[in-house]
N, C-alpha and C positions, 0 to 999 in steps of 0.2 A: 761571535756576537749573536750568532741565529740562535743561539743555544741559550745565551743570553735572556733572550725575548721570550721564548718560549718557559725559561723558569720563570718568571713574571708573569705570565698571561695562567698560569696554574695556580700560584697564591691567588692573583686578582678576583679570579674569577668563583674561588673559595669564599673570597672574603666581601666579592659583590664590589669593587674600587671602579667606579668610573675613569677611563683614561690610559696610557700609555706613559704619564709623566713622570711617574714616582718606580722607575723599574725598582728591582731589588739588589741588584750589582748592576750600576748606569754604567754607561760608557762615560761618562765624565769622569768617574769617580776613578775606572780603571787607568794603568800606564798606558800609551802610545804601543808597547811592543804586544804582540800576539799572546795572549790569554789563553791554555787550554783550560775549560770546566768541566770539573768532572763529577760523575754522578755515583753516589753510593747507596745500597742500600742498607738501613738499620735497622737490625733487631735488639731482645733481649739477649742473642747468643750469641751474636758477632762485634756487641759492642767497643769488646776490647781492644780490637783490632785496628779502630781508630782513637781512642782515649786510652791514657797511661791507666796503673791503678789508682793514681788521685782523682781522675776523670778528666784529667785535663789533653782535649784534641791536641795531636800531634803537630807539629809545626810544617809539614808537608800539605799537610791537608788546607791549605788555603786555596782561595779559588773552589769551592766544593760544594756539590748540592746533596745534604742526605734526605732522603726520603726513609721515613719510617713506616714499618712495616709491623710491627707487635706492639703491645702493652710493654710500658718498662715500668717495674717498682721498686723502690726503694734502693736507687743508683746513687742518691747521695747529690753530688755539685755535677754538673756539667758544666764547663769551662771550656770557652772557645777565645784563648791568646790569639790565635792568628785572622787576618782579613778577608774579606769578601768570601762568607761561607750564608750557606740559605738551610735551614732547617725545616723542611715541609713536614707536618706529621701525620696527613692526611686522617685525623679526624679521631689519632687514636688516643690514648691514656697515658699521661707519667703520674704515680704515684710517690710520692716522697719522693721525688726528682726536680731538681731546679736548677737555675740555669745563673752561669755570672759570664758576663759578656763584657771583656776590656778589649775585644780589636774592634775593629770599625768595619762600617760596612755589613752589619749580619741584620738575617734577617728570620725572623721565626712567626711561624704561619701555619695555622687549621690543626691546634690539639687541644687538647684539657688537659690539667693540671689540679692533683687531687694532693695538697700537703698539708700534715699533722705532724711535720717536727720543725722546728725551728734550728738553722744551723746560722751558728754564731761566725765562722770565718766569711761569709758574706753578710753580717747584720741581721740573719735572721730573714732572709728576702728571699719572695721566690723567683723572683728577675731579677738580679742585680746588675745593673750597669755601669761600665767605666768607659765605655769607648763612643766614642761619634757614630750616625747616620747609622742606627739601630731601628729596626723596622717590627713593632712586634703587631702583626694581624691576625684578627681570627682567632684569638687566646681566650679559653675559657678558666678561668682557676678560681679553687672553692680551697679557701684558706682556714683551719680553725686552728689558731693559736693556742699553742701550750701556754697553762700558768704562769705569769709573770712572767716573760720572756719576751725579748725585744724578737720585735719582729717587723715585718713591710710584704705586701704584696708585691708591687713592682715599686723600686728603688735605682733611680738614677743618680749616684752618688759621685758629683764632680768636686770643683775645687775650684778657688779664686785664681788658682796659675793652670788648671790641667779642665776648663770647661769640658761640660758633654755637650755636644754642640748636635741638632738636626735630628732630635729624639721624632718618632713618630709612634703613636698608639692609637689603633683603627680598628675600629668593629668587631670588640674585644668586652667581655664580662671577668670581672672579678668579686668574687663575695669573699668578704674577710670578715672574720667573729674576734675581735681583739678578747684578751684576756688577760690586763693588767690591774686589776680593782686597786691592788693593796700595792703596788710597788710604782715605781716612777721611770719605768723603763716605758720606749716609745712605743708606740703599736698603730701604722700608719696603709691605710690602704695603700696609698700608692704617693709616693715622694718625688717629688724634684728638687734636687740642689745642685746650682752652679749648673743649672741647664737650660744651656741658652736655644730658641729658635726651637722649639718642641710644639708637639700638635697632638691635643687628642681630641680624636673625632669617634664621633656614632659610637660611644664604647656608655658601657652602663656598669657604676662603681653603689655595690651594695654593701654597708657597715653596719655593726653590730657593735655598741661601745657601751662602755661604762663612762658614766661624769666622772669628772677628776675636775684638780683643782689644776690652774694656771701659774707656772712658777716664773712671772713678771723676772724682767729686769732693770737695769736701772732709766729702761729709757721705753719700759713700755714690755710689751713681747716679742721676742725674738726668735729665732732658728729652733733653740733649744726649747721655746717655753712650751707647746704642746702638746702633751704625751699622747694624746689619743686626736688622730685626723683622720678623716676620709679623704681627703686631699690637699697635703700640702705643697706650694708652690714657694722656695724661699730660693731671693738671688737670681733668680731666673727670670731674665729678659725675653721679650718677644714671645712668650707664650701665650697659643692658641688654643680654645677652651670652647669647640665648636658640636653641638649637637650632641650631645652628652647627655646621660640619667643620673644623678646622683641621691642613692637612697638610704638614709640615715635613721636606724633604729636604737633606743636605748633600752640596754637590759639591765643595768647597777647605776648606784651611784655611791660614791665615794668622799669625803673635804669636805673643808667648811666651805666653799665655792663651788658647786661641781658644776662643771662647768664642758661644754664641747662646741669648737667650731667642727661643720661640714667640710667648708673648705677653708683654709688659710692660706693667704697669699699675702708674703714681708720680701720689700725691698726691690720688685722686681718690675722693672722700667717694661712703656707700648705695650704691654701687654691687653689681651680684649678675650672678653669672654661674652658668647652669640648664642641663642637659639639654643640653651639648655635649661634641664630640667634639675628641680632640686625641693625634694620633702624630707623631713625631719621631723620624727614623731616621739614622745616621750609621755607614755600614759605610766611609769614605774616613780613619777614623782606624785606625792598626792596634792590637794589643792591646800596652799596654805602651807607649803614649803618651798623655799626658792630653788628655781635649778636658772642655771647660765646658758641659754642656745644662742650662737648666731649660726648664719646659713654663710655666709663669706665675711670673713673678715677680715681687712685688709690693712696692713700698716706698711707707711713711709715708703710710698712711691711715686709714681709722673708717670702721665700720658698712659692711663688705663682706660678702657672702655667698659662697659659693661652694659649689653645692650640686648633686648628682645628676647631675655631668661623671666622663667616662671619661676615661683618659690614659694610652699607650702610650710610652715611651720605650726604647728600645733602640740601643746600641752593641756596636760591638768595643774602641773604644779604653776606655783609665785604666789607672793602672799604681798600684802600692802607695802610699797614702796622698794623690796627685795625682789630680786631675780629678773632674767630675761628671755624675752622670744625674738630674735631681733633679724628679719629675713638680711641685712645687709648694715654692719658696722664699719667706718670708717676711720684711720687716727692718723694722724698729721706726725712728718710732713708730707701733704699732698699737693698735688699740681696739675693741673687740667685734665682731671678727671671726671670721666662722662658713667651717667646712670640714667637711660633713655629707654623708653619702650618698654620694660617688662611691667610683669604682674606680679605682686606682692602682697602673700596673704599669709597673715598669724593670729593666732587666739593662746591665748593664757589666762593665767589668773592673778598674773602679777604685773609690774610696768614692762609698756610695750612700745614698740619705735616699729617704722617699717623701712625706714633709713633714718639713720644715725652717725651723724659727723663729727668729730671732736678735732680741735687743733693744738688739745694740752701738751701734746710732742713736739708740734712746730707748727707752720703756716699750713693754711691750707685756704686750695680752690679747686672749687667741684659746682656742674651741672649737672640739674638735676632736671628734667623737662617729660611730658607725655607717658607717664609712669600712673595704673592703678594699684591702688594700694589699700588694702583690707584689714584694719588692726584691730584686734580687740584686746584689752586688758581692762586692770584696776584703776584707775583715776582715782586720786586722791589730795589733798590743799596743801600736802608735804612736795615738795620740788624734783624727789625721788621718786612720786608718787605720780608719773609722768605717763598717758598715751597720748600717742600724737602717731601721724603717716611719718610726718619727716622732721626731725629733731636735729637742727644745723649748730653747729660752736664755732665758728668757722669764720676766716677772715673773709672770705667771699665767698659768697654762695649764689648762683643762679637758679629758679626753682620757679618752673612756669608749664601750664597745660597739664598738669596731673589732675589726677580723678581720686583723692583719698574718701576712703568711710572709718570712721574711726566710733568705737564704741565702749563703754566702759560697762565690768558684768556687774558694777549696781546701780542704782539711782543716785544721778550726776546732781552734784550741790553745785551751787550758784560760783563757787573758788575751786572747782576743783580742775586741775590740771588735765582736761581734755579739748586738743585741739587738732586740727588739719595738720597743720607748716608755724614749728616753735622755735625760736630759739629761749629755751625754760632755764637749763642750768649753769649757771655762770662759769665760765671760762676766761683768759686771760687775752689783751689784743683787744685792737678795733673792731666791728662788726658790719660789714656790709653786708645786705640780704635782696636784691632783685626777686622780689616776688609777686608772679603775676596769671592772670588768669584760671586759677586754679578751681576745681566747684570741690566741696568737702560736705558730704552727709555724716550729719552728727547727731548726739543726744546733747553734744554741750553748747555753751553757747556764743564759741569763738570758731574764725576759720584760722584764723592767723594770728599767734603771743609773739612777741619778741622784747625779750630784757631788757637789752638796749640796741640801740644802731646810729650805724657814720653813715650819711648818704644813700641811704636805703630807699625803693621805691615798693611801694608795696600797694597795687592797686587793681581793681577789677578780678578780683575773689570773692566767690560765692559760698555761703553758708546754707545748703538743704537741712532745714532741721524739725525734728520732731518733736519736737518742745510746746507747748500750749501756754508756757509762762516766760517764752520770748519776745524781745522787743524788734519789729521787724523794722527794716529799714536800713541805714548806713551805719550799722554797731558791728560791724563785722571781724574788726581787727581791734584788739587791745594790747596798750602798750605796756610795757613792766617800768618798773620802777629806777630802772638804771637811764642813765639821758641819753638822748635821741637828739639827733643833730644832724640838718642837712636836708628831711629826708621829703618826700614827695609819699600821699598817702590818700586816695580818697576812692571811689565808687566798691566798697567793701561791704556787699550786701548780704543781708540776712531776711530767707525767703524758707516758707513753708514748704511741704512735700506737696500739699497738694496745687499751689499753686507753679511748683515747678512742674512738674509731670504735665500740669494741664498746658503751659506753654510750652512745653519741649516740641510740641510741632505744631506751635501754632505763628507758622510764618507761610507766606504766597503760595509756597511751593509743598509743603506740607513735610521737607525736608526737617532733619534734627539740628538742632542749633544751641550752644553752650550761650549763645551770649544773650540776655536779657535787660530789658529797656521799660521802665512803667511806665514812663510818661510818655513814651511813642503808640499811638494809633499803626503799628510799623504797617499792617495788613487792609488799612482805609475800611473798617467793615464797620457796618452800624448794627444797631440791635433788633434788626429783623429777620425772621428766619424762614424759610420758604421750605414749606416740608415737601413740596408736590414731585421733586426731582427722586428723592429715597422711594427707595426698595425695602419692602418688610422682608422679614424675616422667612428663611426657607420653609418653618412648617407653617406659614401661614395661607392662610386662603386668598389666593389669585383668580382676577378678572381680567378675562380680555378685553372691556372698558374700561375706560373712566366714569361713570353714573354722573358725574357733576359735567361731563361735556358731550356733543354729539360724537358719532363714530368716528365720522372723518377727523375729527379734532385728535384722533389718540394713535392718526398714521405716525411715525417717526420720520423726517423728512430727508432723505439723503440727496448729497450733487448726485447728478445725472450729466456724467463726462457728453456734451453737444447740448446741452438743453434739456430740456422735461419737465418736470408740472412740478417739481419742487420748488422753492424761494430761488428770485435771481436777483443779479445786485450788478452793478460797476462797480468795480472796486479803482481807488483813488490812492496815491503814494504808497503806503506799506502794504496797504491791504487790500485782498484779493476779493473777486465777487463774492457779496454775501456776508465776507469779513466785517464784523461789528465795529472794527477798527475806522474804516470809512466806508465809503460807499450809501446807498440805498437799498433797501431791501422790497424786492417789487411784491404785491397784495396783500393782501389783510390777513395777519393771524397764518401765516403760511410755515412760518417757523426759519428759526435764524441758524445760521451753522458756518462753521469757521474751514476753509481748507486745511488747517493746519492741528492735530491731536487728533482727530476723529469724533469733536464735538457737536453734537447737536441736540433740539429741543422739540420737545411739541407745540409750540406756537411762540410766537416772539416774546411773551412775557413772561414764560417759564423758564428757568435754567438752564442752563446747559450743562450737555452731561453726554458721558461717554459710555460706550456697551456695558458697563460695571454699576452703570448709576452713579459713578463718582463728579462732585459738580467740578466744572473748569475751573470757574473762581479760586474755590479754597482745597480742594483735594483730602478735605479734614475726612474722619470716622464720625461716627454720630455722635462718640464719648469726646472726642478733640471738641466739634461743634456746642457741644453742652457745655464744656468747660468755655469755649470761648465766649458764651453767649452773657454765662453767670459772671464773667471776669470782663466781660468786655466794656472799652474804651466808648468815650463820649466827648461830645463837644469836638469833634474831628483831633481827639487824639489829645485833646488840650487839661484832659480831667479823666483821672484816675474813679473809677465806678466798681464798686465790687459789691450787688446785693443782687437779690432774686428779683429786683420789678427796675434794673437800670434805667431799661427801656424806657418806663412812662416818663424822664427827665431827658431824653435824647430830644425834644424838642425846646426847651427849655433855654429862654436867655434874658439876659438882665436889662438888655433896653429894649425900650418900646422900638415896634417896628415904623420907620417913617413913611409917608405916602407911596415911596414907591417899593419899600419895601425889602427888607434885607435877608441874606442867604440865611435860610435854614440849614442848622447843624446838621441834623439826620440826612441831608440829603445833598451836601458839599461834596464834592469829588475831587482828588486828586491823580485818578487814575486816568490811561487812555483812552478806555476803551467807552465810548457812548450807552450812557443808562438805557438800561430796557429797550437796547437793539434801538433807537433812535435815528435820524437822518442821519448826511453824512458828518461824522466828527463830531457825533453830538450836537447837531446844531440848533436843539429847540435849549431855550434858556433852562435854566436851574429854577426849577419853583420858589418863592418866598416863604417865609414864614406863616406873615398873616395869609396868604396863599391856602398854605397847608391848614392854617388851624379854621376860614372861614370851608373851607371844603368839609374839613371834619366834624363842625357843627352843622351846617346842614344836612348830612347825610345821618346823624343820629341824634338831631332835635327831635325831642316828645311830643314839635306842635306838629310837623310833618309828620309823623305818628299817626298821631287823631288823625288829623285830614285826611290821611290815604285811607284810615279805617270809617268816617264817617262817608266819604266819596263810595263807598264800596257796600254799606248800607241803603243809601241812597238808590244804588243803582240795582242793588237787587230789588229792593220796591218797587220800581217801578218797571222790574221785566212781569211781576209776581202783576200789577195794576194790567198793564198790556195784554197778559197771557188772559185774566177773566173776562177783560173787555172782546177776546176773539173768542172765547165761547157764549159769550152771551148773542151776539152778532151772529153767528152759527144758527142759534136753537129759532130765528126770524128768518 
């Protein structure tokens, strides 16, 4: 068993595997009786000595670790029938050498693999698998396919009665250049069938394909229908699809469809795929011819996940209402399948989806939640002529907290089929759609179509749109023409760019927030802006005064832990000395300041504000502050104001104020904390109206004007009368 450990801890440590869990011959897997393992070493010139001349190891040789020691080329199959063998290759080269593995228990670890012939008694593969608990780590292989010739990189080829059960592929590259244009033979980077409980992790699968056309059968796509994959998964339960590259390039195309998935995955139940990578690029079509991509496509499963993968898809080709770029397609029947977290980005020139659900196979239920998604295509009034983020057919669908941007490459007509979250082309079935909180930046001018729907709630989705001949407001969602029944539908707004950007942080805390509110004052702020707290700009010219106050006034006033000549206070229930919250603040103009953020001011009526200049109150930038100023709320939140002079209406009310005089809008509060540093708890009253407006007429009446200016005439006369009268008194 030390022997054991020790061949383990030499792959691992090849291959970078965290842990002790995954040996490569476990002791579980061995019998109870004493195991000797034995170690060989392989070259070019003693290979015979363990493999017949068919290449197939010796039946003795089980329990065995060979460590390879030369370059092998052009050895043909290697076949290892018997159990628990380890193949180390420490790093060296097989040439037209591959490998068909039917015992169990083997493990193959740290070589490259360099094949240009296809051999047909294993399929044409350069792994082929038959047997269980097959460990392949560390494997490098550069595959280029002969003409027309089936072929597979790694190929686990089980059966509905003889599963490959406990496949593992780890930290492992393969580049495969298929080359089947003209024929219908398969050409598959790497295949699973009937392989249940498989894991590929950290491994990066590079393709090179020609479009080909899809040979459907009668219930859709099947095992057989795709000649050309970079990965497909059919039959295979419980596979895991963890931290993974998948990079797909087109060199041909071929059919009147041509057509490629990345990955394909039919039939194969709990399966999840996490935290991988996957682009596909296809600049060999030109614009204005259809080609077919999706990046996964999945039919007729349950209990899939697919969760926190990126997905790049881009083209030149698709042409009006033909062809696809589709990072992720789905076909029924499905069943609680989950599409969470990732990012989702495609550009084309023809219709584009960035999920896409169909249930024309059977039922289907899928969520779909906290997913961005980037689509560009063709928009057009034709039903084919469809971009949208996410395109449901589906008896139920959940679809809530995504980020879709959806664009069309020409100028979007008033019909034309651009939207966030659609259900557009009719399918067969009821239609239930939960759709909710969603923001969609668009050029069109929906966030949400749906044909028809049973019981549908479709509420509190946002439309960001760029549009200057939109109608803003609650047009958010429209309905198609099919009936609707049931359903629950309302705060569906449609809002400019610039006025979403400019609230995206304009709440308390200066934090980011999806949700928006017109008619809430949510921030209590009125339209006064006190510039004195800001800080210019670093190339500007800095004074160590103020010019507008004396010196002492431009001290910053900090506690003084026992006392000190800064502001003192009692502080009363929550709030501490000094705290504006309650308490008093002791001497005139001393400056107010809170124990709690490190805020403070230069005198009690100036802001507060922290080492940065950032004020307490709002924590806005200058550009958040501009926008809130031009957009801001009136009448304490009760009247929507959007112009450049709001301001001069913030005092503004429709009854006459009575004797004793009613609150003034501009200066109503709902907040805790006491205006302009006041007693304790606020305790001077709320000014009135006529209050505010007779103060404001006296201090800029024209007749107090004159008067100061004729008083000030007056009195130079008569220093001018005085001053002659003492020299004349003088000259006597």
């Amino acid at each position: 068993m030390l022997l054991i450990s020790i061949i383990f801890i030499n792959c691992a440590s090849a291959s970078e595997i965290d842990g002790l869990n995954e040996t490569v011959i476990s002791e579980t897997s061995l019998p109870d009786t004493n195991i000797v393992i034995q170690n060989y070493t392989l070259d070019s010139d003693n290979i015979y000595e363990y493999f017949d001349e068919d290449g197939v190891l010796y039946e003795n040789y089980s329990n065995s670790i060979f460590n390879l020691s030369d370059d092998i080329q052009n050895f043909g199959i290697i076949e290892i029938p018997v159990d628990n063998v380890t193949f180390i290759g420490n790093n060296y080269n097989l040439k037209n050498t591959v490998f068909y593995l039917s015992g169990n228990n083997i493990t193959l670890c740290n070589f490259s693999m360099e094949i240009y012939h296809a051999f047909e008694d294993i399929e044409g593969s350069g792994i082929y698998i038959r047997g269980s608990d097959i460990i392949i780590d560390g494997i490098q292989m550069d595959y280029y396919v002969p003409p027309e010739t089936r072929a597979y990189g790694i190929y686990a080829d089980g059966a509905r009665k003889s599963v490959v059960n406990n496949l593992k592929i780890i930290n492992s590259n393969v580049y495969f250049v298929a080359n089947n244009v003209y024929s219908k033979v398969s050409n598959h980077c790497v295949d699973l069938y009937y392989c249940n409980n498989t894991l590929l992790e950290n491994n990066t699968f590079t393709g090179s394909f020609p479009l080909k056309d899809v040979n459907f059968g009668p219930v859709g796509a099947d095992e057989s229908s795709e000649t050309v994959v970079l990965l497909g998964v059919i039959m295979s339960d419980y596979t895991r699809l963890n931290a993974n590259t998948f990079i797909t390039n087109i060199d041909d195309r071929f059919g009147d469809y041509p057509t490629l998935d990345a990955i394909f995955i039919y039939g194969s139940n709990f399966c999840n795929m996490t935290n991988n990578n996957l682009s596909m690029f296809d600049f060999i079509t030109l614009s204005g011819v259809p080609n077919y991509l999706y990046g996964v496509d999945i039919y007729r499963l349950s209990n899939f996940s697919f969760t926190g993968n990126n997905i790049h898809i881009e083209t030149t080709g698709g042409t009006f209402s033909h062809g696809t770029a589709y990072p992720i397609q789905m076909t029924g029947p499905l069943s609680n399948v989950t599409i969470a977290f990732n990012n989702l980005y495609s550009k084309s020139n023809g219709p584009n989806l960035g999920i896409y659900s169909m249930n024309y196979y059977g039922q289907t239920s899928l969520y779909i939640y906290n997913n961005t998604i980037n689509v560009t295509g063709l928009a057009g009034e034709h039903e084919w002529a469809l971009v949208a983020g996410i395109e449901t057919q589906d008896d139920y669908a959940y679809i809530e907290n995504n980020i879709i941007e959806v664009h069309s490459v020409r100028e979007v007509g008033e019909n034309d089929n651009l939207y966030g979250i659609s259900y557009r082309q009719r399918t067969d079935g009821n239609h239930t759609q939960i759709v909710k909180n969603n923001i969609v930046f668009s050029d069109g001018l929906y966030s949400v179509y749906m044909l028809s729907t049973l019981n549908s709630v479709i509420t509190d989705n946002i439309l960001v749109s760029t549009r200057d001949d939109i109608n803003y407001g609650y047009g958010g969602y429209k309905a198609g023409s099919g009936s609707h029944i049931g359903d629950t539908i309302y705060n569906n707004r449609i809002i400019n760019y610039y006025d979403y950007f400019g609230r995206l942080y304009n709440s308390a805390t200066g934090e980011r927030t999806s949700m928006y509110r017109y008619q809430e004052n949510v921030n209590n702020r009125t339209n006064e802006f006190d510039g004195t707290g800001m800080t210019g700009r670093s190339d500007n010219p800095t004074f160590t005064d103020n010019p507008t106050q004396s010196a002492s006034s431009n001290i910053k006033y900090r506690n003084i832990p026992g006392g000190g000549s800064s502001s003192s206070g009692s502080g009363s229930g929550s709030g501490d000395g000094g705290n504006g919250n309650s308490g008093s603040t002791g001497g005139s103009d001393s400056g107010s300041q809170s124990g709690n953020g490190g805020y403070y001011s230069n005198s009690s009526s100036a802001p507060r504000v922290d080492e940065g200049g950032s004020s307490e109150s709002s924590g806005l930038s200058w550009m958040d502050a501009v926008l809130n100023y031009l957009n801001s709320n009136t009448n304490t939140g009760s009247e929507e104001v959007q112009s450049y002079n709001g301001n001069v209406e913030s005092n503004n009310t429709e009854s006459t104020p009575d004797i004793a005089g009613s609150d003034a809008p501009a200066s109503s509060s709902t907040g805790s904390e006491a205006s302009g540093g006041a007693g304790a708890s606020g305790a001077e009253s709320q000014p009135k109206a006529y209050e505010i407006s007779e103060k404001t007429d006296k201090s800029i009446s024209p007749n107090n004007s004159y008067l100061s200016f004729a008083l000030i005439i007056i009195t130079m006369i008569l220093l001018i009368i005085g001053y002659r009268r003492k020299d004349s008194s003088d000259e006597f």
